[in-house]
C-alpha positions, 0 to 999 in steps of 0.5 A, spaced: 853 617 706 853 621 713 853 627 711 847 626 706 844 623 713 846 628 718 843 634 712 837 631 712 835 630 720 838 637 721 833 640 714 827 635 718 828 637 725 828 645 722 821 644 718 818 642 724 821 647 729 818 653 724 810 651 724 811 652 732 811 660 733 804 660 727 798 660 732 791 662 732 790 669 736 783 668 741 777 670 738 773 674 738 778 679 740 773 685 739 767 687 742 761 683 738 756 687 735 749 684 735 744 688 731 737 687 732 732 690 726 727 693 730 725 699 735 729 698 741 723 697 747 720 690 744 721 684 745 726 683 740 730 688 743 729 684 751 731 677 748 737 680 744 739 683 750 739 678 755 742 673 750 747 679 749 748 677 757 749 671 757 754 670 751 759 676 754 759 672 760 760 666 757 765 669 751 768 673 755 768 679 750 763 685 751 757 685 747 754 691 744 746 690 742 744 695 736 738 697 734 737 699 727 729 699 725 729 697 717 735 693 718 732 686 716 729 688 709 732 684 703 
């Protein structure tokens, strides 16, 4: 009866010790990329910047604005 009761409490106490080392890496963990579908210059382009700003500073993650005129057809 011991045996059956010490097995189980050393086969529990390693289920629950396996799942610590599992853990989510940061994100983003890249450099973010916003593309905005018009010519650089606009208003668009302005308003993606100064949101690409303030979203780097906030993240902590670099934030590249690309311009890519044609890019919001279907």
């Amino acid at each position: 009866m011991f045996d059956k009761l010490l097995m189980a409490s050393l086969l529990a106490g390693t289920a629950l010790l396996g799942p610590g080392g599992a853990h989510a890496a940061g994100y983003p963990e890249k450099t973010i990329r916003l593309v905005v579908p018009y010519a650089p210059g606009g208003a668009s382009d302005i308003l993606a910047r100064v949101l690409a700003q303030k979203l780097s500073d906030s993240l902590g993650q670099q934030m590249i604005v690309d311009n890519k005129p044609g890019a919001g057809g279907t």
